[in-house]
C-alpha positions as CSV (number, residue, x, y, z in Angstrom):
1,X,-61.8,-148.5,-54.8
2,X,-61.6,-151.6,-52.9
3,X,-58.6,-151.3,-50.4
4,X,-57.1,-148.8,-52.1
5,X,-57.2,-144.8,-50.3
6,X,-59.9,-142.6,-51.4
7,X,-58.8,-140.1,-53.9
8,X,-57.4,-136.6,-52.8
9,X,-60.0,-134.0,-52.9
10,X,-58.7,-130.8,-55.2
11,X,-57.9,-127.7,-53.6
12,X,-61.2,-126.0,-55.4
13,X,-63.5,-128.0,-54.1
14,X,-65.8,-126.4,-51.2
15,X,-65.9,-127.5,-47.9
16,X,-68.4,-126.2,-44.6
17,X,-65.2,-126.3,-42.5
18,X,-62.7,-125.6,-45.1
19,X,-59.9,-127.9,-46.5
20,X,-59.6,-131.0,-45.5
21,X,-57.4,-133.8,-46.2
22,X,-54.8,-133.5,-48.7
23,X,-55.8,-130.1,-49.8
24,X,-55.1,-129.1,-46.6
25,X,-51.8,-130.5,-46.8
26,X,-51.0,-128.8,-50.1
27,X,-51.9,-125.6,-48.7
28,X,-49.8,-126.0,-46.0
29,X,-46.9,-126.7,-47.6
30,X,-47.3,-123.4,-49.8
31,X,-47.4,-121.8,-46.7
32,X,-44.5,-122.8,-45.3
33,X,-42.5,-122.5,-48.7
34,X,-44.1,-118.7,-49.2
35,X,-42.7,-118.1,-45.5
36,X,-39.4,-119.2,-46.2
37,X,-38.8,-117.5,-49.2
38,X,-39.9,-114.4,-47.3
39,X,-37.4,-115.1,-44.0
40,X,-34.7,-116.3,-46.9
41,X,-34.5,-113.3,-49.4
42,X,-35.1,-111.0,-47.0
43,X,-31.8,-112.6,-44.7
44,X,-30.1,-112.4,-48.2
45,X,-31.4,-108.9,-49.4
46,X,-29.9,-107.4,-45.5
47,X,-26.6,-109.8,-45.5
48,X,-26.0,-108.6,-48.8
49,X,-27.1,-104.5,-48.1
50,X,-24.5,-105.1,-45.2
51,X,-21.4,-106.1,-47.4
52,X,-22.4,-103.7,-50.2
53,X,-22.2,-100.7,-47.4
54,X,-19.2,-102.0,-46.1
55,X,-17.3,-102.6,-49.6
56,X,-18.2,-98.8,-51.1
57,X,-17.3,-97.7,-47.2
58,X,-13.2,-98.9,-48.2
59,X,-13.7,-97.6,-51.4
60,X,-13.5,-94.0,-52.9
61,X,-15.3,-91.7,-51.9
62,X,-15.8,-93.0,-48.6
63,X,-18.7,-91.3,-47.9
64,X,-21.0,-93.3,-50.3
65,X,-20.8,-96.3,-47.7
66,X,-22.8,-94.6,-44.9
67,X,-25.2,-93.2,-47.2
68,X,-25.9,-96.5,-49.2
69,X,-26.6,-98.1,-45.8
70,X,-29.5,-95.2,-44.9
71,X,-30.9,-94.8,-47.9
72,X,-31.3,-98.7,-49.4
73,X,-32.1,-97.5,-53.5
74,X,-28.6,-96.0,-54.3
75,X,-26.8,-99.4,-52.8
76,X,-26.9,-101.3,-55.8
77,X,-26.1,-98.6,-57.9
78,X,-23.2,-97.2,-56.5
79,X,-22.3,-100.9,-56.0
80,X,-22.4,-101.1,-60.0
81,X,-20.5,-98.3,-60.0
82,X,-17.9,-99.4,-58.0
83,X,-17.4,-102.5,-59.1
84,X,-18.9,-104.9,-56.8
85,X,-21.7,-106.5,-60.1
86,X,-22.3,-109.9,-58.2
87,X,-23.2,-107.8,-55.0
88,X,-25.4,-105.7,-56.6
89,X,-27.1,-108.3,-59.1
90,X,-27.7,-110.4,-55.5
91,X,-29.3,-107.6,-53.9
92,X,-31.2,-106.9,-56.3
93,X,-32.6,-110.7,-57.5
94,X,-33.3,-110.5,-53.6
95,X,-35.5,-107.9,-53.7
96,X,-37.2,-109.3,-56.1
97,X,-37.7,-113.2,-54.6
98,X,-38.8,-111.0,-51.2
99,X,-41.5,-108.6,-53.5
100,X,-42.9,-111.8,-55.1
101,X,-43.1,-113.4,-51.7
102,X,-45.2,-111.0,-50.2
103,X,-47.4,-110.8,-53.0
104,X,-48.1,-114.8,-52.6
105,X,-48.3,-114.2,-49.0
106,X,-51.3,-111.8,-49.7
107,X,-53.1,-114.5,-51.7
């Protein structure tokens, strides 16, 4: 290639000291989007735990509030139950993004 940049080795290809180059860019930038989906969903997945606690804690019976907050399974649930569908669908497409995130941060 005269003048031009020398082609971008693919992320495959072996290396004694590992990846260089633009490989080594790629991989950096999965990184950081793998670490902030994990920081992001799992913000969301605790925001949204918070108001799901609080809304079935004003609700009847009370009581469900305090325990959804403990014990995290029976938040979306009782959420459905009581009404709150958008809350409990966020929560749990949260836990989801933040499961898949770990797995790719495992990779």
């Amino acid at each position: 290639m005269a003048g031009g940049a020398a082609p971008c080795p693919t992320v495959g290809e072996a290396s004694p000291n590992g990846p260089s180059g633009c490989a080594f860019v790629m991989l950096r930038a999965l990184d950081a989007l793998v670490l902030s989906s994990l920081v992001g969903s799992f913000a969301v997945l605790v925001t949204t735990h918070v108001a799901i606690s609080y809304g079935l804690l004003r609700r009847e019976p009370w009581w469900r509030g305090p325990i959804a907050f403990v014990f995290a399974p029976v938040a979306p649930l009782w959420a459905m139950e009581s009404g709150m569908k958008r809350r409990a669908a966020l929560w749990i497409i949260a836990l989801c993004v933040y499961v898949l995130a770990r797995i790719f941060a495992e990779l």
